[in-house]
C-alpha positions in Angstrom: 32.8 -8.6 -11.5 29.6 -8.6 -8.9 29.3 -4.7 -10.4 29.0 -5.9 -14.0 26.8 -8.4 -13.5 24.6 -6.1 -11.3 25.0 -3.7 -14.3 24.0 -6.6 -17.3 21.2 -7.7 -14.8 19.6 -3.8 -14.5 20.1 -3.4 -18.2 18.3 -6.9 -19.1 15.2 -5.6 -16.6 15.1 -2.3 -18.0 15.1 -3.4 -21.6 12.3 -6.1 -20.7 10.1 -3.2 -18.8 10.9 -0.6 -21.4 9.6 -3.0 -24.0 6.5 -3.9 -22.3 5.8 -0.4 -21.5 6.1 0.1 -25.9 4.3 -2.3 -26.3 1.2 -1.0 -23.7 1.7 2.9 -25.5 1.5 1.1 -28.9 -2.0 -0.6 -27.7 -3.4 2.8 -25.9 -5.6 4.1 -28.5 -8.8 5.8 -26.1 -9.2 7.1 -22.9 -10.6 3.6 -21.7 -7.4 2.0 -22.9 -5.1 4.8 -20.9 -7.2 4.3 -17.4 -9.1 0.6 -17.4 -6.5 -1.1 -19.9 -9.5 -1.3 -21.9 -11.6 -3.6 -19.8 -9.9 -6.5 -21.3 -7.1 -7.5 -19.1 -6.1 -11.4 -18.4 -6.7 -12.6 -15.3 -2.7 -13.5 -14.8 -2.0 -10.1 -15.4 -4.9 -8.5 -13.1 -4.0 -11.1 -10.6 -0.1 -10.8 -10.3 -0.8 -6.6 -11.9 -3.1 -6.4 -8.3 -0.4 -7.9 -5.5 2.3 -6.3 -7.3 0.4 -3.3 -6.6 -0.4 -4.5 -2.9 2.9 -5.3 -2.3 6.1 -3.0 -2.4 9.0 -1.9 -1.1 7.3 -0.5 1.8 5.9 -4.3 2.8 9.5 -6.2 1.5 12.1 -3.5 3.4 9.7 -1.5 5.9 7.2 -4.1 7.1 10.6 -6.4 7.4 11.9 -4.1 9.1 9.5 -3.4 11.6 9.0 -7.5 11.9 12.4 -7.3 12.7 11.6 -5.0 15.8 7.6 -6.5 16.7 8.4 -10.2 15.8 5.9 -12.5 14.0 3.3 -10.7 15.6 3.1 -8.9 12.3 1.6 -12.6 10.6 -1.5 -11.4 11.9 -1.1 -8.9 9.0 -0.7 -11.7 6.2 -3.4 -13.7 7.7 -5.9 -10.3 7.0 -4.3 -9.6 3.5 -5.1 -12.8 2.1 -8.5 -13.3 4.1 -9.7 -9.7 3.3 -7.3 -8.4 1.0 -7.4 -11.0 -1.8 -10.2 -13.6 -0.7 -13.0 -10.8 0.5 -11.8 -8.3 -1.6 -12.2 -10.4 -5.0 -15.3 -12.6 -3.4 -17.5 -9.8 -2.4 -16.2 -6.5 -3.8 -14.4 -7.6 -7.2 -17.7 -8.9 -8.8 -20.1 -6.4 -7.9 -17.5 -3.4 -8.4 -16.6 -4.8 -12.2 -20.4 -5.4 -12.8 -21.1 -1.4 -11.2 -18.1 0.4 -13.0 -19.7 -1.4 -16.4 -23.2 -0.7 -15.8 -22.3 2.9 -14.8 -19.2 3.7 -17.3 -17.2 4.5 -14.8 -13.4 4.4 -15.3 -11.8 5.5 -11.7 -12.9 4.6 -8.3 -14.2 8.2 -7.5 -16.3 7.9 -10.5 -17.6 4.6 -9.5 -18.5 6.3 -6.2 -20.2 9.8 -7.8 -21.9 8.0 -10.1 -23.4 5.5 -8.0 -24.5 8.3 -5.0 -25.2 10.6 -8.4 -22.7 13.2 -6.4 -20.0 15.2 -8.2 -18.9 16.4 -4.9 -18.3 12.8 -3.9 -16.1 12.7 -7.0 -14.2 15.5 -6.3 -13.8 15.0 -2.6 -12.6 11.4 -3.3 -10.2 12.8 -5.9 -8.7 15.5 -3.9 -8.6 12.8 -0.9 -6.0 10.7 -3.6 -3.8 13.8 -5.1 -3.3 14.8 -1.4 -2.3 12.3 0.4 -1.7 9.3 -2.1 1.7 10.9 -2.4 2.7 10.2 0.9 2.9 6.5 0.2 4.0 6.6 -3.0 6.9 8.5 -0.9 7.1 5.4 1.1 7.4 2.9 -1.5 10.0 5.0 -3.0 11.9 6.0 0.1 12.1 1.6 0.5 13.8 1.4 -2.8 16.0 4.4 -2.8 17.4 3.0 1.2 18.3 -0.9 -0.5 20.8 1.5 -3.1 22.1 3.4 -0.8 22.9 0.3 1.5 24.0 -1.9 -0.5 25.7 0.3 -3.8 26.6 3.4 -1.8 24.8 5.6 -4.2 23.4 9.1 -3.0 19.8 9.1 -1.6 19.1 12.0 -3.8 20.5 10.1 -7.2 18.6 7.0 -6.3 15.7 8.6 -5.9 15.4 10.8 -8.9 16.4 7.5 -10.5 14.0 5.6 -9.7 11.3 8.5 -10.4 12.3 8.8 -14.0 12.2 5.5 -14.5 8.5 4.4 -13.6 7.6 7.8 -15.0 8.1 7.1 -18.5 6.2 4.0 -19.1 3.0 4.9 -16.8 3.1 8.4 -18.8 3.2 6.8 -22.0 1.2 3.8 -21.8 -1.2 4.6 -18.7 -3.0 1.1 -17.4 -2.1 -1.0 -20.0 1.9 0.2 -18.9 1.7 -0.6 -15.5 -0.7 -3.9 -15.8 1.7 -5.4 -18.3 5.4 -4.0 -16.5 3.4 -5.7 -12.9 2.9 -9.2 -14.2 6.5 -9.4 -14.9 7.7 -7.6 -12.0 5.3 -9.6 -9.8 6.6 -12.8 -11.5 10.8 -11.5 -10.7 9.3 -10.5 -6.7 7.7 -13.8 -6.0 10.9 -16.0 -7.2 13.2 -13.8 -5.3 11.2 -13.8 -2.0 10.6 -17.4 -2.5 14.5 -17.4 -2.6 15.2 -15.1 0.3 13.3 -17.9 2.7 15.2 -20.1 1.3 18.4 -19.2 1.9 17.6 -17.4 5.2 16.8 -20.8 6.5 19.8 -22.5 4.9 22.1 -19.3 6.7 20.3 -19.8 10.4 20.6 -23.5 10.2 17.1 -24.8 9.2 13.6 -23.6 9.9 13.4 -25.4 13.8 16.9 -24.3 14.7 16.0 -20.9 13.6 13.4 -20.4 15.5 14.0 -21.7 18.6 16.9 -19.3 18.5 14.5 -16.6 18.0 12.2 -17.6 20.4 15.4 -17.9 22.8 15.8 -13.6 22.4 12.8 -13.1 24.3 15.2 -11.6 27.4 16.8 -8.9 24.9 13.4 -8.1 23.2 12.0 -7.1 27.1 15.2 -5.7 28.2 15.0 -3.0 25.2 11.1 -2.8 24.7 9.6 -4.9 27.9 8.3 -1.2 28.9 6.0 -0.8 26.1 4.7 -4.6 26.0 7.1 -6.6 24.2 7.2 -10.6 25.7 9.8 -11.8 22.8 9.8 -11.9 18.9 7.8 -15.0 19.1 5.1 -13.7 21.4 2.5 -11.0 20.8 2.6 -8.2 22.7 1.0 -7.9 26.2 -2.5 -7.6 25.8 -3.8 -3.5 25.7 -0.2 -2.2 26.0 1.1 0.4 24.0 2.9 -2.1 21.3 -0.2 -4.5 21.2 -2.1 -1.3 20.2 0.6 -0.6 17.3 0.6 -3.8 16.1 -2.8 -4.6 16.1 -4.7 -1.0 15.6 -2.1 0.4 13.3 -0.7 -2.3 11.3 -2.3 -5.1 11.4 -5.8 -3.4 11.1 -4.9 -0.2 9.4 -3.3 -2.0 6.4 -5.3 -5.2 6.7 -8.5 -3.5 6.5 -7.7 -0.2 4.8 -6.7 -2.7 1.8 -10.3 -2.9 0.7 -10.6 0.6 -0.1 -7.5 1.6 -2.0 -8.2 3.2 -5.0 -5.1 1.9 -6.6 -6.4 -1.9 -6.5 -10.0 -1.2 -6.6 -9.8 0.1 -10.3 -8.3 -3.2 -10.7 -11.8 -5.1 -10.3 -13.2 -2.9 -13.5 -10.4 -4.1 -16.1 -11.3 -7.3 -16.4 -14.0 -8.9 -19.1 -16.4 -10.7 -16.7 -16.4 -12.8 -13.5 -14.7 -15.9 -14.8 -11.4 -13.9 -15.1 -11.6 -12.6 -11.4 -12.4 -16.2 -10.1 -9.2 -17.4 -11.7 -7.6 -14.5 -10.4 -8.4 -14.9 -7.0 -5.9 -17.9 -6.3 -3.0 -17.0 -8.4 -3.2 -13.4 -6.3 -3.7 -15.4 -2.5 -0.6 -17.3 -3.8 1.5 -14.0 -4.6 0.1 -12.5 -1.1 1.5 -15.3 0.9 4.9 -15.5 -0.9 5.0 -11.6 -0.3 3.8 -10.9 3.1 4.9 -14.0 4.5 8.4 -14.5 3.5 8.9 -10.4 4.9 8.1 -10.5 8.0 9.3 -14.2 9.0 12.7 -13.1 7.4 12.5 -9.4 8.8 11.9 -11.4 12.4 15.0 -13.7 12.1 17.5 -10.9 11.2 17.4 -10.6 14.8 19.4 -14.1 15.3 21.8 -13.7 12.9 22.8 -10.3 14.5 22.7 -11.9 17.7 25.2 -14.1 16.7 27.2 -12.4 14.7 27.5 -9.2 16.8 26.0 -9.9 20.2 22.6 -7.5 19.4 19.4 -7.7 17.9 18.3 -5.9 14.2 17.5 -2.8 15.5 20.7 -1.8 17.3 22.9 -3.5 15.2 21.2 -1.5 12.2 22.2 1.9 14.3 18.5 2.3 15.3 17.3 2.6 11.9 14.0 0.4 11.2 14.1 0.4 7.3 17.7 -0.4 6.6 17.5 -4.1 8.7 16.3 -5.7 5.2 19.1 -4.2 3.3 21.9 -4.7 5.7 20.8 -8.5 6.5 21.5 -8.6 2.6 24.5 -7.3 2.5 25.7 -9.1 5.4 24.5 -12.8 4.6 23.3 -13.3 1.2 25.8 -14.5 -1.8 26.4 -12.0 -4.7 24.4 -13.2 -7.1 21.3 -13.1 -4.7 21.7 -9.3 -4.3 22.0 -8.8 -7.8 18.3 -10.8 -7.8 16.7 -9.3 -4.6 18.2 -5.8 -5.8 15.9 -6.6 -9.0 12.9 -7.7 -6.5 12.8 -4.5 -5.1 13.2 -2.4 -8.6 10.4 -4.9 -9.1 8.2 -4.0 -6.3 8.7 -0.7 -6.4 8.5 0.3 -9.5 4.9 -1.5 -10.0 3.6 0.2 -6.7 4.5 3.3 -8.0 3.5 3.3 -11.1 0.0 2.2 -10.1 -0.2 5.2 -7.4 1.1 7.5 -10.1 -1.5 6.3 -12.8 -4.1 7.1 -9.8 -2.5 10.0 -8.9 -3.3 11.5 -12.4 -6.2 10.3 -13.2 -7.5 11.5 -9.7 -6.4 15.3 -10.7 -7.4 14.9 -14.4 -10.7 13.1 -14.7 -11.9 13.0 -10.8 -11.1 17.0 -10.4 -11.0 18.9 -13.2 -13.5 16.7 -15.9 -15.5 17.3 -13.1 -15.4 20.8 -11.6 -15.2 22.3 -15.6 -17.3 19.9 -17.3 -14.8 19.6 -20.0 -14.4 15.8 -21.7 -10.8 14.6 -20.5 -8.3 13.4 -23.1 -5.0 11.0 -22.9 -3.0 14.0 -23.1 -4.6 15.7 -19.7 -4.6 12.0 -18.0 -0.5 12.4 -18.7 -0.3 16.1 -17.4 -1.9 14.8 -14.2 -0.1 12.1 -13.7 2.9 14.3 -14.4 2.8 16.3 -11.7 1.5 13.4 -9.3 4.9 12.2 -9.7 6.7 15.5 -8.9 4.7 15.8 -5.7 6.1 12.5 -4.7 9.0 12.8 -5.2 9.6 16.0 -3.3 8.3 14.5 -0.6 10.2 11.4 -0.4 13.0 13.4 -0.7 12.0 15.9 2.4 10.1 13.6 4.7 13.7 11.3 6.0 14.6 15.1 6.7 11.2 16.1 8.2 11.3 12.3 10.7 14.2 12.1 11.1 16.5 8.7 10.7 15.2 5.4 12.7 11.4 6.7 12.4 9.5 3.4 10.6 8.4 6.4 8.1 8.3 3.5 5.4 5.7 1.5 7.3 3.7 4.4 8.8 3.4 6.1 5.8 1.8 3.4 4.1 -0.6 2.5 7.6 -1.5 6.4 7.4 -2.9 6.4 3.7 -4.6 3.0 4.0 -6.6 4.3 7.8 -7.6 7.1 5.9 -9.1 5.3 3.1 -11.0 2.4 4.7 -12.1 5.5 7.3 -13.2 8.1 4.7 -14.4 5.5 1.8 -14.9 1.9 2.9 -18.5 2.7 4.5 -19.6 4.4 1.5 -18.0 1.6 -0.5 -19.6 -0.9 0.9 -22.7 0.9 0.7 -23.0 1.5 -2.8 -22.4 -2.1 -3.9 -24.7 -3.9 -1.2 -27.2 -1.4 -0.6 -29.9 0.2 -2.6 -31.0 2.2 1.1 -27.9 4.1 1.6 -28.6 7.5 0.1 -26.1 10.9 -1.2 -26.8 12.4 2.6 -25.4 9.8 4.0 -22.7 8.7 1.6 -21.4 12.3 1.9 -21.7 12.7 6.2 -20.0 9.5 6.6 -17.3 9.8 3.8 -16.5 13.4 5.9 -17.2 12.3 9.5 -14.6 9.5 8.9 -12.2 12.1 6.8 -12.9 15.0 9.9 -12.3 12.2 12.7 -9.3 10.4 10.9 -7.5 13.9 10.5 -8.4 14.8 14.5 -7.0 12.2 15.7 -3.3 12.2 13.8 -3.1 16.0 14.7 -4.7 15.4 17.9 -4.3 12.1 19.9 -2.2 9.4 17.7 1.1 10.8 19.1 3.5 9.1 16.4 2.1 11.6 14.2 0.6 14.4 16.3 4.5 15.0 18.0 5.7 15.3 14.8 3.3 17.8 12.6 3.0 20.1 15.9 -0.2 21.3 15.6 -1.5 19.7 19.4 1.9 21.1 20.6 1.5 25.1 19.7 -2.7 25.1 20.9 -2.3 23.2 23.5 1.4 22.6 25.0 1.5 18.7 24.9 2.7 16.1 22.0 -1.0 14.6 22.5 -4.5 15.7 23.8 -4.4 12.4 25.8 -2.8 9.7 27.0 -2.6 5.6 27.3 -3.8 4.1 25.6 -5.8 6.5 23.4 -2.6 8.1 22.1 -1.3 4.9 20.7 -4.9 4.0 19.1 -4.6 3.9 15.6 -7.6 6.1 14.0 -9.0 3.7 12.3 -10.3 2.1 15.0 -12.5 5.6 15.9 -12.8 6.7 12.5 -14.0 3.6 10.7 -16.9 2.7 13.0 -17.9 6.1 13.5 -17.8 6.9 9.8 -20.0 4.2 8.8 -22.5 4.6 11.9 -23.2 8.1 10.4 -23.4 6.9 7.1 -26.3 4.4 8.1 -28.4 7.3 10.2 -27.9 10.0 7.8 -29.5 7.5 5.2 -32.5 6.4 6.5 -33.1 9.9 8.0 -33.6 11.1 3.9 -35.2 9.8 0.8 -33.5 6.9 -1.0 -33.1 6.9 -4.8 -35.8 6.2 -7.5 -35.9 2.8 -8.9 -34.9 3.9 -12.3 -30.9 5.1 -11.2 -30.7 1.8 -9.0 -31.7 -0.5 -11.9 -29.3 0.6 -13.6 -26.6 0.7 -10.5 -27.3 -3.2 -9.8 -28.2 -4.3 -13.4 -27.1 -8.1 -13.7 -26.2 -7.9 -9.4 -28.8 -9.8 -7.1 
């Protein structure tokens, strides 16, 4: 019977999506259409279209899972999506960015960048930036999904995943921006009433919210007798100040995604769909709302798995999950929850990670077709090419999230660190020269271009170089030098953003006011209607 239903439930969400995704290739006439849904999105559907986005698989079943080994530490992490993410982002960027991309015609975030520093090279760089590495988090998201299946259905990795490729790849193909805007308000709408419902019942399972988390609090001993070395002073505790853990929870996580948020291409492009100001404005609390419900509900729930594997089998998530970070969620689901809930939460994450993905793919594509190629041949792009791009986009990710579990290795956070990895690298290599072009008419092409590479070059050092999560694992330090990592505590749990970002945008403000700023004429036009 719970097979059936699962089966009716899939079928009744795939019809729905398939139909909205029609419905979006029926409405794609022009290229605007295909990448900025033709500028005429409603601010519901940019709103729940943007946290959707934000939020996926990789925040529901990797971020869980690594609350489940940090503890609410990780809250720190909702606090800066909502504050910087959603409030900051549609405050002070959304605004200016929607009034920009008009006055400049831009229709992707590199554009909006190599028109406004007048830079092709910008464009391109930014573009290549995307189609490179982009991939690896769209990897992540789907490596989230693909681990619920095979948990909690027993299906092969490899079936899931290809599944769950096909899938998103038909209607972002097909309909472009107006697919994935119109398939994320409804799967935004299916993730926020399953979370909601997750807390719910979690609570109701642990005994209510005070007897839960005095239980929790009550683990402190086990958290230190497993991870005490590192920093760990209980799942209700942050970690001791400048230990190694602090340093991963607050340089990698909670500040690599927290800040790296502002400059993801994927959500920026999100700003220039809209009709005018009023619609962000309205957006802006519907998406704070979705944030919370998201963010929240993960890592307080990914945190309490830890009593009710206490109690049940005398450890805490992470052993009782054989040492494997991202299947806590999934196994905490299987273990507690009442059939019909997994046939919903099993929907929340189709939901979450098929509108991720489909946005990164739609990026993806129209990084390699219009940022690249329009670009470096001067030819005008059409649909057609925006759908070969984002074509192969999808191929590349897929490949990888079907080598990199082999590449890490089981028990490895990949889901979380992959998506920390691609937002550093984005708020290192593109926030400074973000920021720049939409507040300041002083920042010149020099220094656009030394700061977006200085924070590229300095990002890429220190993952091959210092950050030893990722430096032990590619190799590179190993073979030149014989170590995992150049040095040690506690630059070799630094996250690179926090050396990257500064120094990126410290160069970008030299390098402009040591050359000449642009005529009057181009910045008129840049900040037409902006103060």
């Amino acid at each position: 019977m719970y097979r059936l239903v699962l089966t009716l439930a899939t079928l009744i969400y795939l019809l729905i999506t398939g139909y909205l995704g029609y419905i979006a290739y029926r409405r794609t006439k022009t290229t605007t259409d295909y990448l900025l849904a033709g500028r005429e999105a409603h601010p519901y559907i940019m709103a729940m279209s943007y946290g959707a986005t934000f939020i996926s698989t990789s925040a529901i079943v990797g971020f869980g899972g690594t609350a489940a080994l940090f503890g609410l530490s990780l809250l720190w992490l909702t606090f800066l999506n909502i504050f910087v993410g959603i409030f900051l982002a549609f405050v002070f960027f959304g605004h200016r960015t929607r009034a920009m991309g008009y006055n400049l015609d831009a229709h992707t975030f590199p554009e909006l960048l190599g028109k406004r520093f007048q830079s092709p090279f910008i464009q391109v760089f930014s573009g290549i930036l995307i189609f490179l590495f982009m991939p690896i988090y769209v990897s992540a998201v789907l490596m989230g999904a693909t681990q619920f299946l095979v948990v909690n259905l027993k299906v092969d990795y490899e079936i899931g995943l290809l599944l769950f490729s096909a899938i998103v790849a038909l209607y972002v193909i097909m309909g472009g921006l107006k697919g994935v805007m119109y398939t994320d308000a409804f799967q935004g709408t299916i993730m926020f009433v399953g979370m909601l419902s997750l807390l719910f019942l979690t609570y109701q399972r642990l005994g209510g919210i005070t007897k839960a988390h005095e239980a929790l609090t009550q683990l402190a001993p086990k958290a230190q007798e497993i991870f005490g070395s590192i920093g760990h002073q209980g799942f209700t505790s942050m970690p001791a100040f400048l230990s190694p853990l602090w340093w991963t929870v607050i340089s990698t996580i909670v500040l690599g995604v927290g800040i790296g948020v502002l400059a993801q291409p994927q959500l920026v492009i999100r700003f220039m769909t809209v009709r005018s100001s009023r619609e962000l404005n309205r957006a802006t609390a519907i998406g704070g709302i979705f944030i919370l419900a998201m963010t929240g509900v993960a890592f307080v729930v990914g945190a309490l798995t830890n009593v009710y594997f206490f109690n049940t089998t005398g450890q805490i998530s992470f052993l009782a999950a054989g040492k494997q970070v991202d299947a806590i969620i999934p196994l905490f689901i299987e273990k507690t929850m009442p059939s019909w809930f997994s046939i919903l939460f099993l929907v929340t994450l189709f939901a979450a990670a098929m509108s991720t993905m489909s946005s990164q793919y739609h990026t993806i594509g129209t990084a390699l077709s219009r940022d690249i190629f329009e670009t470096l041949t001067g030819k005008k792009g059409t649909i057609g090419l925006n759908r070969i791009g984002t074509s192969i986009g999808i191929i590349l990710s897929t490949l990888l999230g079907w080598g990199l579990p082999r590449f890490y290795g089981p028990g490895s956070e990949i889901i979380a660190r992959g998506t920390s990895i691609f937002f550093g690298l984005c708020a290192s290599t593109l926030l400074p020269m973000y920021i720049g072009a939409l507040y300041s008419r002083r920042i010149t092409k020099a220094g656009a271009i030394a700061g977006m590479i200085t924070g590229f070059v300095a990002s890429m050092f220190w993952f091959l170089f210092v950050h030893e999560k990722e430096s032990q694992v590619l190799g590179v330090c190993q073979a030149l030098f014989g170590r995992g990592a150049l040095w040690g505590l506690p630059w070799k749990v630094v996250d690179p953003i926090v050396i990257a970002l500064p120094l990126a945008a410290l160069v970008t403000v030299i390098a402009s006011y040591l050359t000449k700023p642009f005529d009057a004429s181009h910045l008129k036009t840049c900040f037409n209607g902006l103060v």
